[in-house]
N, C-alpha and C positions, 0 to 999 in steps of 0.2 A: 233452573235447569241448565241455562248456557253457561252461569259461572262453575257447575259441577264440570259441565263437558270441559270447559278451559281449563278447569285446575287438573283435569286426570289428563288432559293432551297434553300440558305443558310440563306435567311428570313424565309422559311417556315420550315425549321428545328429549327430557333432561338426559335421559341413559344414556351410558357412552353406545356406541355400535357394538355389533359382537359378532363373532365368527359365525357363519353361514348354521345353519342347522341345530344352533345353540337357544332356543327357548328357556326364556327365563320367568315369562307373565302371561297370563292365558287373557285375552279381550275378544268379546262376541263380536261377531261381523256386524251386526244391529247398531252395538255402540260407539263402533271402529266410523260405521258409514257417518252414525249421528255426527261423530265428531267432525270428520271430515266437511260435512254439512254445516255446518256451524263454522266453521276456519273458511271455509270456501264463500259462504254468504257475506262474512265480515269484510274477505277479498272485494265480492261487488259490491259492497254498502259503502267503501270507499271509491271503488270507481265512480259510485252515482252520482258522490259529494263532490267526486271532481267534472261531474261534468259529461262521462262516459255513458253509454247505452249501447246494449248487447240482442241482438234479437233472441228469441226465445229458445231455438233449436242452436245457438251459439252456448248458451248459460248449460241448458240441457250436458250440452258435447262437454261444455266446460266440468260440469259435476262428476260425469261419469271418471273422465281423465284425471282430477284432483284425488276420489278415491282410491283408481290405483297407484296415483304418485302419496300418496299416504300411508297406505296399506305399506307399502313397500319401504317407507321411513317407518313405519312399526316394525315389521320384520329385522329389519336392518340393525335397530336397538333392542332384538332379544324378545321380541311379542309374537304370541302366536296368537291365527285370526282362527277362531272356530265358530260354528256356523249355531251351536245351540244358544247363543244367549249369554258366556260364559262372562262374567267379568270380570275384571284384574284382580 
C-alpha cells in the first residue's frame, strides 16, 4: 500500500505546473490525504533516526498543515481534489 501511495505521489509531483484553473487528473481527497500521510510520516521517521521528538499536538498541527501544503502542490500540477473517492 505505501509503495502504491509513493509511486502515484511521485507521478503526481513529476507534472510540470499548470495554469491556475487548468485540471488535467481528478484524485479523491481520501487518497490526496493518504498520501500526504504517508510523505509526512516518512518526514518524522527520519526526525526520530535523528534523534528529534515532537509532542503530540505538534505532529497533530504538523499533519493538518503538510496536507494543505500538498493539496496545493497537486493543484498547482493540474489535479483536481474531489471529495467522492475519485481517483487519478
Amino acid at each position: 500500500m505505501m509503495r502504491v501511495a509513493s509511486a502515484v505521489l511521485l507521478m503526481a509531483l513529476a507534472l510540470p505546473a499548470t495554469q491556475a484553473g487548468e485540471a488535467h487528473h481528478r484524485i479523491g481527497e481520501v487518497d490526496a490525504r493518504r498520501m500526504s500521510d504517508a510523505e509526512y510520516e516518512a518526514i518524522l521517521e527520519t526526525a526520530r533516526r535523528n534523534g528529534w521528538s515532537y509532542p503530540a499536538a505538534q505532529v497533530e498541527s504538523g499533519h493538518k498543515r503538510h496536507f494543505q501544503e500538498f493539496r496545493m502542490r497537486l493543484m498547482n500540477r493540474g489535479y483536481e481534489i474531489v471529495s467522492d473517492g475519485t481517483v487519478i
